[in-house]
N, C-alpha and C positions, 0 to 999 in steps of 0.2 A: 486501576487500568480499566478501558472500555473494555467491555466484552469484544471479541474480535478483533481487538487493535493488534496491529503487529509490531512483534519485539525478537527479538535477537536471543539468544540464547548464547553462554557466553563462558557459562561453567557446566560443572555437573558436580553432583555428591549425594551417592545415592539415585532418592527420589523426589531429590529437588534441583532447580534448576535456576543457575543465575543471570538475570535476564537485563540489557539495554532496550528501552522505546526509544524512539527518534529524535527529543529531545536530552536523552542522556543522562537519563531517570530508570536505575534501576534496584534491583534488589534480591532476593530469593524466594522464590514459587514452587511448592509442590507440582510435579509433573501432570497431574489429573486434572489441573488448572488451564494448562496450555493446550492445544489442539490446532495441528498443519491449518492453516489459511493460507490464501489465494489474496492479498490486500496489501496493498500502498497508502503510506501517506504524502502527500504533495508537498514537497518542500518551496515551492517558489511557483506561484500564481501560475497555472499554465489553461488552455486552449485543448476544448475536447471539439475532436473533429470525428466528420462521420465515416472517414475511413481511413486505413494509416496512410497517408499523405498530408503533409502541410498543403497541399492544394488543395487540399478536399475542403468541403462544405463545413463550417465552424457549426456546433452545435450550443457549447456553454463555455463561460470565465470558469473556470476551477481555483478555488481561492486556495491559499496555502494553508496544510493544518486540515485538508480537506480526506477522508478514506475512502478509498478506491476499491472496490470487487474485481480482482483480473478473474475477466472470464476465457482470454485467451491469449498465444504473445506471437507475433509474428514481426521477425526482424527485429528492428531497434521500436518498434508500438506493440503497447498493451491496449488489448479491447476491455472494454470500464463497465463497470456501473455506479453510480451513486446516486441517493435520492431517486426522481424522476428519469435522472439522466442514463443514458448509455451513448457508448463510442469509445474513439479510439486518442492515444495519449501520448508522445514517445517520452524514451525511457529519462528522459535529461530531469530531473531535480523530484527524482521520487525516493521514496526510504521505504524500505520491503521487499518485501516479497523473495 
């Protein structure tokens, strides 16, 4: 796993923890391993705007398989970061967080 990817947690035993990623891939992690994130993966190509409105000003393509930093959530949009980018993203075809 990427460092910071987010996954699901799903069991527990003990001090380990049974984890799904978003494609459906998991297994068992000591808890020391893991650590709360704030991050989406983009399941289906989407459109980062610069503010939450589909009106608003398009910023970037967001391809799919792409992770997401939420730095904040208002309504149905998450304010992003990735790479260079920042803005806002609604909630439709994300995994996480």
């Amino acid at each position: 796993l990427k460092k910071n990817f987010p996954v699901e947690i799903i069991d527990e035993k003990e001090n380990f923890r049974k984890i799904l990623d978003y494609k459906n891939n998991g297994g068992w992690v000591h808890r020391s391993q893991l650590k709360k994130s704030n991050s989406l993966i983009v399941l289906e190509e989407k459109i980062l705007f610069n503010n939450f409105t589909k009106y608003s000003k398009p910023v970037a393509v967001i391809k799919s398989g792409r992770m997401l930093i939420v730095k904040k959530k208002e309504k149905k949009w998450f304010k992003v970061v990735t790479g260079n980018y920042a803005g806002w993203v609604n909630n439709e075809n994300l995994w996480g967080y």
